[in-house]
N, C-alpha and C positions, 0 to 999 in steps of 0.2 A: 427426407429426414425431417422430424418433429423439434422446432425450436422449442427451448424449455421459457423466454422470458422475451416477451415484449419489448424491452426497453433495460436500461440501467435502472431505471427508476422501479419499475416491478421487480427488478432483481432485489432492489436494496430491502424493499418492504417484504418479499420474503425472507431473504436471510434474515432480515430484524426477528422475525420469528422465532427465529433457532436461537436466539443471542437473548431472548427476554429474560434467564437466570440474573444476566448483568442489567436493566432496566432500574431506575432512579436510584444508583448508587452515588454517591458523592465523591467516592476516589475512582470513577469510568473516565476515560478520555479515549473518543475515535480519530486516529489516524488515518488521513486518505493515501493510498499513491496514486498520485494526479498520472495523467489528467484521466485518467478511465475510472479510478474505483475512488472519484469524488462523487458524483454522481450516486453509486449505492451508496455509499457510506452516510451523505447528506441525509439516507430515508432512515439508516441505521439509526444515526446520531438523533431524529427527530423522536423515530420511535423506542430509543432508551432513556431520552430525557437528557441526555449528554454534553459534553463540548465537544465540536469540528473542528480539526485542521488536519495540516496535509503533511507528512513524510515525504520528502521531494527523493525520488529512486530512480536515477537512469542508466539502462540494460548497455550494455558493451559489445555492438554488435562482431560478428565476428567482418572483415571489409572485400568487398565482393559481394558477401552472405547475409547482410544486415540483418535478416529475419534470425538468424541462427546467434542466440547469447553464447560469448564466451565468460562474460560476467554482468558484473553491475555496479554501478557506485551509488552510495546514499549522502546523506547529508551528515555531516562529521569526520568524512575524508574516510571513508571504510568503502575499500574494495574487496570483491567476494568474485574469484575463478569460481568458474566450471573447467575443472583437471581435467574431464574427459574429454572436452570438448579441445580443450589451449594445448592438449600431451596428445590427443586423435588426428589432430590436425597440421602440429608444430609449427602452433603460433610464438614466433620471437617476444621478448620482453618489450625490445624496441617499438612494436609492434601494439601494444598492448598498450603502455603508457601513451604513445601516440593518442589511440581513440578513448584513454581513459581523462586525458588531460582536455579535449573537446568536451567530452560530455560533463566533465566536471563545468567546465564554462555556463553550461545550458543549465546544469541545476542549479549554478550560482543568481542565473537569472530567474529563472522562476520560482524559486525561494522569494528575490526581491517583489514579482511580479505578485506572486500570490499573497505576501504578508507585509505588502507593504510596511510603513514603520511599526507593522508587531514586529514583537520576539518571537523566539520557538517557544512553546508551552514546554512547563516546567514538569517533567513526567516523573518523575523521582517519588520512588512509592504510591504508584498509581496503578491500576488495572488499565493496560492499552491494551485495544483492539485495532489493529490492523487492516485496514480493510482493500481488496481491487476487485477488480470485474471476472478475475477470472487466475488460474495459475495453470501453467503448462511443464515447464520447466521450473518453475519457482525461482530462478535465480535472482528474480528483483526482487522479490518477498523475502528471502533469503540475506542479502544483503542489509533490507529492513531490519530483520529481525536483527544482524549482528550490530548493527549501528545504536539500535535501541539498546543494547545489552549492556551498552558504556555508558545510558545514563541513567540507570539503576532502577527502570521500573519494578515493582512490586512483582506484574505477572503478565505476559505479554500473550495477546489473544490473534490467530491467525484467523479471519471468518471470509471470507469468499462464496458466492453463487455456484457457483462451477471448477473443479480441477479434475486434473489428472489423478489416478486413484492412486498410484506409487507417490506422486508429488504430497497429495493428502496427507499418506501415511507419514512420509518423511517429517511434515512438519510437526506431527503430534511428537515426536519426538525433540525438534529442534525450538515449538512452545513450548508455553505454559498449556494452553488448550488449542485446538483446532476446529474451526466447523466448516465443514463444504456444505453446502446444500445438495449438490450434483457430483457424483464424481464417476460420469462414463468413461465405458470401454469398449471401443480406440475415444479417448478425446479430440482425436483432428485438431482442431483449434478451436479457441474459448469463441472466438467472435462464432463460430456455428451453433452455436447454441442462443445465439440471439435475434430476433427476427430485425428490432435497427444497432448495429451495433457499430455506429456511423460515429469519426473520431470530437471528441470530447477540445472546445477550447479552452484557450487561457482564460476568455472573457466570461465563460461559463464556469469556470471553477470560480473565481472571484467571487462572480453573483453566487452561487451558492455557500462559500464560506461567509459571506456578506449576510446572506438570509438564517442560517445556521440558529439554532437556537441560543448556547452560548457559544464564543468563540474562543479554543481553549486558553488562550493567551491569556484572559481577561479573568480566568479562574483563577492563577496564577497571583494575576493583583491584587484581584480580591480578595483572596486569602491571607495575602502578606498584608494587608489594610488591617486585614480584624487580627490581626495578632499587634499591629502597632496599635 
């Protein structure tokens, strides 16, 4: 089988492609979910002219199955089932809070790890794009998007390299826009579609929010300065 992308990094600069409508707008802010779709997003964010940060989103695996999500949690205390998956399988509530209260822990830290003393960027009437390496299930994107929903962006942008073609569709309905670059059929998994898709660190999302052209937080200030 024929890999579609090199790297994260080739991924990102093609999807930037697909995404040039939204290029040097002033209300754009890209969203990564670390630590995999920091990396595209970094080539997104350079080739729109953008601010970079990261929506911290961690998947709920199911225990025994860790590969298999039965949800996901985001940053704002928003958990998002997969019914099919928690009612197919009768997974207990108990069960559930268990591995939702762990993973909460993990994003609590790497929120701190990735934004040091920033804040979250202020997305309130903005065009967010959303960005990871890949959607299978969608249920961490999924989560993103409802987390986002609470704090009132303008129009929320789903963009991805590669998904699932049902996942795809789903989300043109659950944005504002959606753009896959890829979306094969069977998907097998996103990492087949990449020739290194070797896992992404803490200390590499850093350096690249670090290098970032603006950092979103910092548009935020800026903005509240020239209005004082």
């Amino acid at each position: 089988m024929l890999t579609a992308f090199r790297d994260r990094t080739e991924a990102g600069r093609v999807l930037s492609e697909r995404l040039k409508a939204y290029a040097g707008r002033s209300d754009v802010v890209v969203l990564a979910l670390p630590r995999g779709g920091v990396p595209v997003a970094f080539e997104v964010a350079r080739a729109l002219k953008a601010p970079l940060d990261v929506f911290v989103v961690r998947k709920l695996g199911v225990p025994g199955h860790e590969e298999l999500a039965m949800g996901a949690v985001a940053s704002g205390g928003v958990t998002v089932l997969n019914d099919d998956v928690v009612d197919g399988m009768h997974i207990p509530a108990r069960v559930i809070n268990a591995v939702a209260a762990e993973e909460l822990s993990e994003l609590t830290r790497r929120e701190r790890a990735y934004r040091d003393d920033r804040g979250a960027p202020d997305v309130r009437g903005r065009t967010v794009i959303l960005v990871d390496d890949g959607l299978a299930t969608g249920s961490t994107m999924r989560a993103a998007v409802a987390a986002l929903r609470r704090l009132r962006p303008a129009h929320i942008v789903v963009a991805v390299p590669v998904a699932a073609p049902s996942t795809c569709d789903e989300f043109r309905d659950e944005a504002d826009d959606c753009v896959c670059v890829m979306t094969p059929e069977p998907l097998y998994a996103v990492g087949v579609w990449y020739e290194d898709f070797s896992q992404t660190t803490d200390e590499e999302v850093c350096d690249l929010l670090a290098r970032s052209v603006v950092p979103a937080a910092a548009v935020a200030v800026r903005e509240e300065e020239a209005v004082q």
